[in-house]
N, C-alpha and C positions, 0 to 999 in steps of 0.2 A: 279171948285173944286168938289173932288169926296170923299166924307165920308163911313166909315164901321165904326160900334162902335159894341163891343158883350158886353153886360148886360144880369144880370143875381138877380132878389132877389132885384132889385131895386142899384143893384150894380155894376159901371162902371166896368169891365175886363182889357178892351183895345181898341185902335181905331187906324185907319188908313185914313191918308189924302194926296190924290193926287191935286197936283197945276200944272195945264198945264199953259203954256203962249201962247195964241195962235199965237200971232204972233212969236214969234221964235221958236217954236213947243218944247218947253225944259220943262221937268216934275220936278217934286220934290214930295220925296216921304216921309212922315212923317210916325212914328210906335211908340205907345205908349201901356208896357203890364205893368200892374199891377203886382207886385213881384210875389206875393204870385201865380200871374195863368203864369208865365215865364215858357215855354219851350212846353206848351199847346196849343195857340190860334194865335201866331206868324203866324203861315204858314196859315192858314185861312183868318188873317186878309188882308194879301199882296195880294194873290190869287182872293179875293173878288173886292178888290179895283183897282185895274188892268183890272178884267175883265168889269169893267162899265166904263172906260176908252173910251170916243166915240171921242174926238179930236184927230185929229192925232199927232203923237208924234216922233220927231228925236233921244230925249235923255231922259235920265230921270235919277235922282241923287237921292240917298238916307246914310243919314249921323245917326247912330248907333255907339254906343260905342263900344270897340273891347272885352267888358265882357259879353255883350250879344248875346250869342253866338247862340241862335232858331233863333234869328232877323236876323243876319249872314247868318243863314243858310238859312233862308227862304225867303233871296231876292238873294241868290246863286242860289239856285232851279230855280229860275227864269228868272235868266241868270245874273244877277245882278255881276260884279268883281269889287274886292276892286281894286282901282287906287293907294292909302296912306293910310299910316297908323302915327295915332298920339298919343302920347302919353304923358298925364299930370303926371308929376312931383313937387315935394313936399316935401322941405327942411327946417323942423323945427327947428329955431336957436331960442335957449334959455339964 
């Protein structure tokens, strides 16, 4: 496992967590940013977590909502392509 967290003021921001497996060489890529810092610290936190990545690695999956769109972008930057796309729905009967 590969951690980044940025704090600031004794205050979480955002973190990023890489899970290799090593025996089937398959990553997963976790991205958590605080509202209030979205569209800031995104592409830092990928960028950092990636780069201390020392097992080798075939694939690597990262699952993000289709609203947050820095996250989006900054595991695009990185070669990162959406495969599906999903979308929750929500029919209030009264």
């Amino acid at each position: 496992q590969v951690w980044r967290v940025i704090e600031a003021d004794d205050q979480l921001w955002g973190a990023a967590l890489a899970e290799i497996n090593r025996r089937s060489q398959h990553g997963k890529l976790f991205l958590w940013v605080v509202p209030s810092r979205s569209g800031r610290i995104e592409q830092v936190l990928v960028d950092s977590v990636l780069a201390e990545i020392k097992t080798p690695v075939q694939q690597m999956t990262a699952r993000v909502p289709g609203s947050q769109v820095a996250s989006r972008v900054a595991l695009a930057t990185r070669g990162f392509q959406q495969v599906r796309a999903l979308t929750h729905m929500r029919l209030k009967i009264t």
